[in-house]
ZAKOLGU-856740 format. One record per atom (N, C-alpha, C): x, y, z negated; residue in one letter; atom name. Coordinates in nm, 2 decimals. Example, Ala and Ser with C-alpha at 12.3 -4.5 7.8 and 13.67 -1.06 7.14 Angstrom:
node x = 1.32&y = -0.57&z = -0.78&residu = A&atome = N
node x = 1.23&y = -0.45&z = -0.78&residu = A&atome = CA
node x = 1.32&y = -0.33&z = -0.78&residu = A&atome = C
node x = 1.28&y = -0.22&z = -0.71&residu = S&atome = N
node x = 1.37&y = -0.11&z = -0.71&residu = S&atome = CA
node x = 1.29&y = 0.00&z = -0.79&residu = S&atome = C
REM end
This chain:
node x = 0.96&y = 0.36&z = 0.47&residu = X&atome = N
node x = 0.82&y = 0.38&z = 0.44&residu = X&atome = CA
node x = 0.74&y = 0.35&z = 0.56&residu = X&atome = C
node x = 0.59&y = 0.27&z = 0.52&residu = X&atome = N
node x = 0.53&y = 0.25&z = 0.66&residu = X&atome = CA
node x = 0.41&y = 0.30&z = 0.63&residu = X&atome = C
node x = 0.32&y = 0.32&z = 0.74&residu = X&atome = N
node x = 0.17&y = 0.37&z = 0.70&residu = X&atome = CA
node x = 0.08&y = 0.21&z = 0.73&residu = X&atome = C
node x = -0.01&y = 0.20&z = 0.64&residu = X&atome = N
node x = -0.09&y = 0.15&z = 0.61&residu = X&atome = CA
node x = -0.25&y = 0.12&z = 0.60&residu = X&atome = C
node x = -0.37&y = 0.06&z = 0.67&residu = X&atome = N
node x = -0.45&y = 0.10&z = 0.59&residu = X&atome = CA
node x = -0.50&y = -0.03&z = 0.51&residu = X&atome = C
node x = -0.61&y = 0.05&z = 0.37&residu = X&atome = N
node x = -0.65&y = -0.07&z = 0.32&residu = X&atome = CA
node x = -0.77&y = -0.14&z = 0.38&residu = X&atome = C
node x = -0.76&y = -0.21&z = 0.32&residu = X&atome = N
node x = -0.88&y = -0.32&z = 0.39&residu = X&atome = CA
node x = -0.95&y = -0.38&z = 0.28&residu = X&atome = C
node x = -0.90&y = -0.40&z = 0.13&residu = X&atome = N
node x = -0.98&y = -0.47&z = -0.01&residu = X&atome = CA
node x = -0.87&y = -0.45&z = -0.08&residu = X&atome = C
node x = -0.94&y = -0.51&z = -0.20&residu = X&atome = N
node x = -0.90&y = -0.46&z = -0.31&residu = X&atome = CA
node x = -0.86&y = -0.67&z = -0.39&residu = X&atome = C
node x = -0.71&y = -0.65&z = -0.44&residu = X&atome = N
node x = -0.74&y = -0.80&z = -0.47&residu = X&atome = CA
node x = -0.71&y = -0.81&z = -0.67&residu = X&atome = C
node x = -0.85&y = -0.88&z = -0.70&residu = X&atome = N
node x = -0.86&y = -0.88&z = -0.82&residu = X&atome = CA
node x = -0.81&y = -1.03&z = -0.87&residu = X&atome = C
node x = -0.71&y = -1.02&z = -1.01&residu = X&atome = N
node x = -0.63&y = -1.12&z = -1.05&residu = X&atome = CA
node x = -0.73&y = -1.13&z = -1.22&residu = X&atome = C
node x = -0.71&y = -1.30&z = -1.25&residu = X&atome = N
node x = -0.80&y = -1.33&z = -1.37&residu = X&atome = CA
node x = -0.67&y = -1.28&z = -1.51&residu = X&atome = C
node x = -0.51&y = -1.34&z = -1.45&residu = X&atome = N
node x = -0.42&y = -1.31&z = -1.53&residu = X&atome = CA
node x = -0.29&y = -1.23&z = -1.47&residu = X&atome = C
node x = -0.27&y = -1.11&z = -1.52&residu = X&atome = N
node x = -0.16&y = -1.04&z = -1.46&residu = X&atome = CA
node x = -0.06&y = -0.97&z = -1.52&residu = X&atome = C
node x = 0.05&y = -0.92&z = -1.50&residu = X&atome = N
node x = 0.16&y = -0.89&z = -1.57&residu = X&atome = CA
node x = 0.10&y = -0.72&z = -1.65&residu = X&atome = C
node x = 0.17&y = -0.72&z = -1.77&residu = X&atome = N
node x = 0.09&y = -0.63&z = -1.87&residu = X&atome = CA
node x = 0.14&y = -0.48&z = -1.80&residu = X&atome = C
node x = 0.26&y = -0.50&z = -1.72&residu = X&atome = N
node x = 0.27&y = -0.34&z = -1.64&residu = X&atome = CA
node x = 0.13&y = -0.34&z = -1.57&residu = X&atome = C
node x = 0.09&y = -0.41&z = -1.50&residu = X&atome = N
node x = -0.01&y = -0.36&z = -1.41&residu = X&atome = CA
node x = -0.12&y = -0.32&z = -1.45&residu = X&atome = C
node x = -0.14&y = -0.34&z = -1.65&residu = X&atome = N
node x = -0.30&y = -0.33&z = -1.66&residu = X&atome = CA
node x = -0.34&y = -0.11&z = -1.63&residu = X&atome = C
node x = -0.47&y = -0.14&z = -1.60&residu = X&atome = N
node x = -0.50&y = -0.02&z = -1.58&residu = X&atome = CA
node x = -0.48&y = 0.04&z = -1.41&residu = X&atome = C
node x = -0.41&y = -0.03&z = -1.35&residu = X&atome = N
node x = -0.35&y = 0.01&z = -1.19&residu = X&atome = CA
node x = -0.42&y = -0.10&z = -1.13&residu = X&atome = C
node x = -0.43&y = -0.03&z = -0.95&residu = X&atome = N
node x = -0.54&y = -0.17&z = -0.86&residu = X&atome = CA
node x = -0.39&y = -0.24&z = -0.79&residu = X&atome = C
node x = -0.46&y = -0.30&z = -0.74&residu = X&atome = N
node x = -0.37&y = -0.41&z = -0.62&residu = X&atome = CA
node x = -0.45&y = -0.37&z = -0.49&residu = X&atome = C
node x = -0.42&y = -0.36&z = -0.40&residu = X&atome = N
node x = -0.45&y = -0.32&z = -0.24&residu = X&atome = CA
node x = -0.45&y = -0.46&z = -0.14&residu = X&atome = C
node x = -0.55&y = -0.47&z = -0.05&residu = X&atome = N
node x = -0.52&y = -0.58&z = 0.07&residu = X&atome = CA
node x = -0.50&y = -0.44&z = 0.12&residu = X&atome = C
node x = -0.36&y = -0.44&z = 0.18&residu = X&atome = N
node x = -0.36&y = -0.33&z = 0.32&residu = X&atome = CA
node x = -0.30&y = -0.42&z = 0.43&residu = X&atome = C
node x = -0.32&y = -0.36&z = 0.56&residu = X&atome = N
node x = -0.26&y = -0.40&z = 0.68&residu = X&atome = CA
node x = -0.17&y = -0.26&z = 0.72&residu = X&atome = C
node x = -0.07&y = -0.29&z = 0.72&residu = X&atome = N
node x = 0.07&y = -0.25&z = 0.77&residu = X&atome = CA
node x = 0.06&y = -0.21&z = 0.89&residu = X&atome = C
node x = 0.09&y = -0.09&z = 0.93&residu = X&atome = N
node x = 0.07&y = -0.05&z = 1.11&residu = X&atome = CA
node x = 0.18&y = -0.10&z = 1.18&residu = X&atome = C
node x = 0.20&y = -0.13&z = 1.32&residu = X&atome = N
node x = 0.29&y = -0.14&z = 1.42&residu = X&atome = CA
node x = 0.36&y = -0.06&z = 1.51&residu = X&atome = C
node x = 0.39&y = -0.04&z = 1.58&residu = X&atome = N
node x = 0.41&y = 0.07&z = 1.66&residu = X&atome = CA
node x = 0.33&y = 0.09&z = 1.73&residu = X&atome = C
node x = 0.25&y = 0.01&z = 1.79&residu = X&atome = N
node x = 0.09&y = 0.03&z = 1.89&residu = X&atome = CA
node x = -0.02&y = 0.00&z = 1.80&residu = X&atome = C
node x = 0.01&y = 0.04&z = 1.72&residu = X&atome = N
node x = -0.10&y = 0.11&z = 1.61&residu = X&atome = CA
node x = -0.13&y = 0.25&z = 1.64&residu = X&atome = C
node x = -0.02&y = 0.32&z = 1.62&residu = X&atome = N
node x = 0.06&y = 0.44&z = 1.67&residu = X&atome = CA
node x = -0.03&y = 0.48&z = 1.76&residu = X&atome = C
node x = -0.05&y = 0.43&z = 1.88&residu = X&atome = N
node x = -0.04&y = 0.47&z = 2.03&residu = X&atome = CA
node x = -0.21&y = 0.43&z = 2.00&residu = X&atome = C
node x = -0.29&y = 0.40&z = 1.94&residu = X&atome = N
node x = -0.43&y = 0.38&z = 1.93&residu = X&atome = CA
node x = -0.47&y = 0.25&z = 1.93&residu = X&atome = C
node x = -0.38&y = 0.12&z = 1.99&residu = X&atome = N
node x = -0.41&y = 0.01&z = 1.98&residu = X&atome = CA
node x = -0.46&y = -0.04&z = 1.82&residu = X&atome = C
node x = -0.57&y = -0.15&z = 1.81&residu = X&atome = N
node x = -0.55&y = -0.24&z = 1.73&residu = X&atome = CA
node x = -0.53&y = -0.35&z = 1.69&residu = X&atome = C
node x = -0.38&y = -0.29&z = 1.66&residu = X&atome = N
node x = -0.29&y = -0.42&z = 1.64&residu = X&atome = CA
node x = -0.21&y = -0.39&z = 1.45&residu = X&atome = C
node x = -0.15&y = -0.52&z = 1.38&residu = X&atome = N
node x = -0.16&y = -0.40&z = 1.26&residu = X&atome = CA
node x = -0.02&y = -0.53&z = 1.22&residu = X&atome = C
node x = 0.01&y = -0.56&z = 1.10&residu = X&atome = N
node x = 0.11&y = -0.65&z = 1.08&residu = X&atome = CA
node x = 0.07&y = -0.69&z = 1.01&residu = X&atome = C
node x = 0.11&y = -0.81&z = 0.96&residu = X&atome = N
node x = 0.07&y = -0.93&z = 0.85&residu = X&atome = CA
node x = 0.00&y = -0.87&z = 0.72&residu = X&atome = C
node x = -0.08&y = -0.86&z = 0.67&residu = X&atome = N
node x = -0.13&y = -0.80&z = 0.52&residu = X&atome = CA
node x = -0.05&y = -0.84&z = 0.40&residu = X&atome = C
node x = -0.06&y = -0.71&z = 0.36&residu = X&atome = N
node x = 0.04&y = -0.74&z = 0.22&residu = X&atome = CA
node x = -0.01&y = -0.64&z = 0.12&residu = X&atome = C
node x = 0.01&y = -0.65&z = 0.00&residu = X&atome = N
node x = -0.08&y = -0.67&z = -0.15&residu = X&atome = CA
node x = 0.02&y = -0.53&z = -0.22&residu = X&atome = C
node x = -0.05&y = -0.39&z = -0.21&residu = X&atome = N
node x = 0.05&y = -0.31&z = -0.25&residu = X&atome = CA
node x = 0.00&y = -0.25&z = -0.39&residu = X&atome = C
node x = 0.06&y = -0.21&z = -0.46&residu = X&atome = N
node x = 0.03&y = -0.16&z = -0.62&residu = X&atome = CA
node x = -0.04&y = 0.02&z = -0.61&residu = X&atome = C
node x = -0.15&y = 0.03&z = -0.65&residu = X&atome = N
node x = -0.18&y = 0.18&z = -0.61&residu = X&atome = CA
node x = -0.22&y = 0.21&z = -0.75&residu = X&atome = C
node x = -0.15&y = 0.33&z = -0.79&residu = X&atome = N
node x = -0.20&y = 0.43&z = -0.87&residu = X&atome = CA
node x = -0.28&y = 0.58&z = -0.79&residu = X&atome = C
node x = -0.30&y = 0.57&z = -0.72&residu = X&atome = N
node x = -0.35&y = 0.75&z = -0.68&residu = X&atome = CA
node x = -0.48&y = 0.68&z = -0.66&residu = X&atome = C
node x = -0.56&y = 0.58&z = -0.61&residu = X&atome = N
node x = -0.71&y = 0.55&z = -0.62&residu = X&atome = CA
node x = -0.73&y = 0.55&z = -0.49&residu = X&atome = C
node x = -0.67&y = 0.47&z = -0.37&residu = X&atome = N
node x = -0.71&y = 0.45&z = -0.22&residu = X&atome = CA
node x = -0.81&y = 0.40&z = -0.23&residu = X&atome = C
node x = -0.89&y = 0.44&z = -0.11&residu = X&atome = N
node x = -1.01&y = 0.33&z = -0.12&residu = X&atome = CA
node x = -0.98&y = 0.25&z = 0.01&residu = X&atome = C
node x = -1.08&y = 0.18&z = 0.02&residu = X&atome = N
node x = -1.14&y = 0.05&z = 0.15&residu = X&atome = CA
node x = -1.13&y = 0.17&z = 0.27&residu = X&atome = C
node x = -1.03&y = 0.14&z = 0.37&residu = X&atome = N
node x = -1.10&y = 0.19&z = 0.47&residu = X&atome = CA
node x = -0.98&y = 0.36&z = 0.52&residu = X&atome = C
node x = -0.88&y = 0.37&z = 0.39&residu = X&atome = N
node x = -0.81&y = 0.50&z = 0.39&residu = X&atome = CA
node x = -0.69&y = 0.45&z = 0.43&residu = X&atome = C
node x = -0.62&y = 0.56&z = 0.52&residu = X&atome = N
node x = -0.48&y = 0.52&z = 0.53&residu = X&atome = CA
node x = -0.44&y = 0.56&z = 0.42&residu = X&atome = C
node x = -0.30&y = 0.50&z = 0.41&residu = X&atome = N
node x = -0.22&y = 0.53&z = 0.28&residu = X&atome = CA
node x = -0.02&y = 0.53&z = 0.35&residu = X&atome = C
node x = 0.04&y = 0.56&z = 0.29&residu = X&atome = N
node x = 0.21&y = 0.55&z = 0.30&residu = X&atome = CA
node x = 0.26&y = 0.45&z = 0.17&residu = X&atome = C
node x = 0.31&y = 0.35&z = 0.27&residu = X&atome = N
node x = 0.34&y = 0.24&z = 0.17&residu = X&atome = CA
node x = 0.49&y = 0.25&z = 0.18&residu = X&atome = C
node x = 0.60&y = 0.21&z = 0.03&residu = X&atome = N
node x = 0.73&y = 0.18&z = 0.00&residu = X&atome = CA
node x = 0.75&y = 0.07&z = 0.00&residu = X&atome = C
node x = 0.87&y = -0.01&z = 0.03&residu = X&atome = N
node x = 0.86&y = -0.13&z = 0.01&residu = X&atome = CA
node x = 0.98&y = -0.15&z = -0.09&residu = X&atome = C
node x = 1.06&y = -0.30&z = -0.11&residu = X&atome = N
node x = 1.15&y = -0.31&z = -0.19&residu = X&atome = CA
node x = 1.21&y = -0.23&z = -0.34&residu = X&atome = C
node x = 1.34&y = -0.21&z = -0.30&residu = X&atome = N
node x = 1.40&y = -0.10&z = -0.43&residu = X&atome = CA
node x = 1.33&y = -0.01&z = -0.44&residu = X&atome = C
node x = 1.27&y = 0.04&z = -0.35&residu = X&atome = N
node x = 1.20&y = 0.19&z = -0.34&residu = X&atome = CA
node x = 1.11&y = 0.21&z = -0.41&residu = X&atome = C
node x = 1.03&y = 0.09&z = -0.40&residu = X&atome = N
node x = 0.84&y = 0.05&z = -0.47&residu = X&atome = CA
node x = 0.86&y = 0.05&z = -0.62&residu = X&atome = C
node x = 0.97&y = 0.00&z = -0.68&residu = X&atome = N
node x = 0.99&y = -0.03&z = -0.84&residu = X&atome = CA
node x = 1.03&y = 0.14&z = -0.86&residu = X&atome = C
node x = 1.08&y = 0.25&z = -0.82&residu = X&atome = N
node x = 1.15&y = 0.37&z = -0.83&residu = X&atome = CA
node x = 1.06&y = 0.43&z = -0.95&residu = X&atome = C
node x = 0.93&y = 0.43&z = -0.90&residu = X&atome = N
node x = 0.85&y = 0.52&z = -0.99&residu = X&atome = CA
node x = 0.85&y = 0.52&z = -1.15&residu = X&atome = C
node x = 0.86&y = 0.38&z = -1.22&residu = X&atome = N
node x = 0.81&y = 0.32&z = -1.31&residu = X&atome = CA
node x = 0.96&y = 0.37&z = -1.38&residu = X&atome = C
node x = 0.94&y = 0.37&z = -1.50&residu = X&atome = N
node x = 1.03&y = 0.39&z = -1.62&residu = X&atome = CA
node x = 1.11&y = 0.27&z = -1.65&residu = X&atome = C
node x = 1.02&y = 0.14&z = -1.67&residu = X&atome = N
node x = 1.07&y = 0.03&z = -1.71&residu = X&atome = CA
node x = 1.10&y = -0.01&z = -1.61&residu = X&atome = C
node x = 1.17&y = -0.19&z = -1.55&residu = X&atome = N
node x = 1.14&y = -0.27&z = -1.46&residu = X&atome = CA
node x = 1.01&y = -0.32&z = -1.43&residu = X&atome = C
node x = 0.99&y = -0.29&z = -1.34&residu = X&atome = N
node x = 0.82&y = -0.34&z = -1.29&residu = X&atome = CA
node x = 0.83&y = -0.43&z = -1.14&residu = X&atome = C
node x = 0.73&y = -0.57&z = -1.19&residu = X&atome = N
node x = 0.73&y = -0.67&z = -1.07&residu = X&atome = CA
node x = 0.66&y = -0.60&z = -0.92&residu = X&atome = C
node x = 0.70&y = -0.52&z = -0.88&residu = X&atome = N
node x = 0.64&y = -0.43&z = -0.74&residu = X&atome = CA
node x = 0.75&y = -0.47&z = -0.62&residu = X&atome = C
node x = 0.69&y = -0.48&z = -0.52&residu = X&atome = N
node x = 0.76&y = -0.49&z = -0.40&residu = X&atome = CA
node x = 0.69&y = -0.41&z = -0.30&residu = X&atome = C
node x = 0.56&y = -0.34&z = -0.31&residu = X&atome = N
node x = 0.51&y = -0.24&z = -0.22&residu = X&atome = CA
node x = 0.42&y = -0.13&z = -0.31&residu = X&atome = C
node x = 0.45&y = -0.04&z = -0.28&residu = X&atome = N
node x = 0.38&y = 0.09&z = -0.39&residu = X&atome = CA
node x = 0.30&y = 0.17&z = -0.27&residu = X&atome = C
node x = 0.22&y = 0.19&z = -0.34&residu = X&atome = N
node x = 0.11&y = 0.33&z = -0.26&residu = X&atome = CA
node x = 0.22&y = 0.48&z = -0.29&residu = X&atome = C
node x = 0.28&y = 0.53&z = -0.20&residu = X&atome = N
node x = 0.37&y = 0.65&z = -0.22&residu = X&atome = CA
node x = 0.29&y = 0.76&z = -0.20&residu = X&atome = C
node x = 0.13&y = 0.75&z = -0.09&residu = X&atome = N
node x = 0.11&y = 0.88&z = -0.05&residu = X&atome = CA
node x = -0.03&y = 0.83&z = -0.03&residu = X&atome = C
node x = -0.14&y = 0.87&z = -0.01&residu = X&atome = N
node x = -0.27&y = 0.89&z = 0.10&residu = X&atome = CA
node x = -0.29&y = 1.01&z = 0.16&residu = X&atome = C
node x = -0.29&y = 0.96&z = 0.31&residu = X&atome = N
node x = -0.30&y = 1.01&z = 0.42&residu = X&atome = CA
node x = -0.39&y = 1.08&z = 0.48&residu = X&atome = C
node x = -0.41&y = 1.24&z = 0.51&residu = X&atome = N
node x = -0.56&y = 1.27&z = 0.55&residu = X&atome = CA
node x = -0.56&y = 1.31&z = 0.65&residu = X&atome = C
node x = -0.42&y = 1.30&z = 0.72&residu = X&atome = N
node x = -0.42&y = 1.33&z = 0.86&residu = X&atome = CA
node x = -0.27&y = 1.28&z = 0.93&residu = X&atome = C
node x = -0.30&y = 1.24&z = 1.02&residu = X&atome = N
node x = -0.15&y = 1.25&z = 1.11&residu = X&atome = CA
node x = -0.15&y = 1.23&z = 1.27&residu = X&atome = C
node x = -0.03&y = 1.24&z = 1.31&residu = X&atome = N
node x = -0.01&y = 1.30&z = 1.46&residu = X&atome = CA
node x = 0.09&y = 1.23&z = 1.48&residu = X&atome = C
node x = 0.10&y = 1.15&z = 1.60&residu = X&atome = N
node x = 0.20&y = 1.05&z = 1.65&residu = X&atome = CA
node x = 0.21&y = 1.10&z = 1.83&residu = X&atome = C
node x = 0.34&y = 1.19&z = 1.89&residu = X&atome = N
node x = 0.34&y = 1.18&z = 2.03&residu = X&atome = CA
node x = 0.44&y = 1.10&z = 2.09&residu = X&atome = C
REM end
């Protein structure tokens, strides 16, 4: 699991029928000198959110096996919104 924040929201004209009703996320992926206060973040990647992050919130992202876990059926996910974040502490 990595912490994340979002940055936009990415809207599709045609999408797979698991998704209707759920957003898609631009988030940026933290690093380890994210951590330490730097702004530095890792490549952006496109996470599936059901809890309602907005622009601007950190969030706790799953990635792989982990990300499809939630869903009943097989669902095309490779990063899931697991948590939002209202606080944390890194020493």
């Amino acid at each position: 699991m990595r912490m994340g924040t979002v940055i936009g929201r990415v809207t599709l004209t045609v999408k797979h029928p698991s998704f209707e009703g759920e957003r898609l996320l631009l988030t940026l992926p933290w690093k380890q000198t994210t951590f330490e206060g730097q702004d530095t973040f890792a490549p952006a990647i496109v996470v599936y959110d059901q809890l309602g992050a907005g622009i601007g919130q950190h969030i706790a992202i799953s990635e792989g096996a982990e990300a499809s876990c939630p869903f009943p059926k097989p669902t095309p996910v490779d990063a899931y919104c697991a948590a939002l974040v209202d606080e944390h502490f890194y020493k």
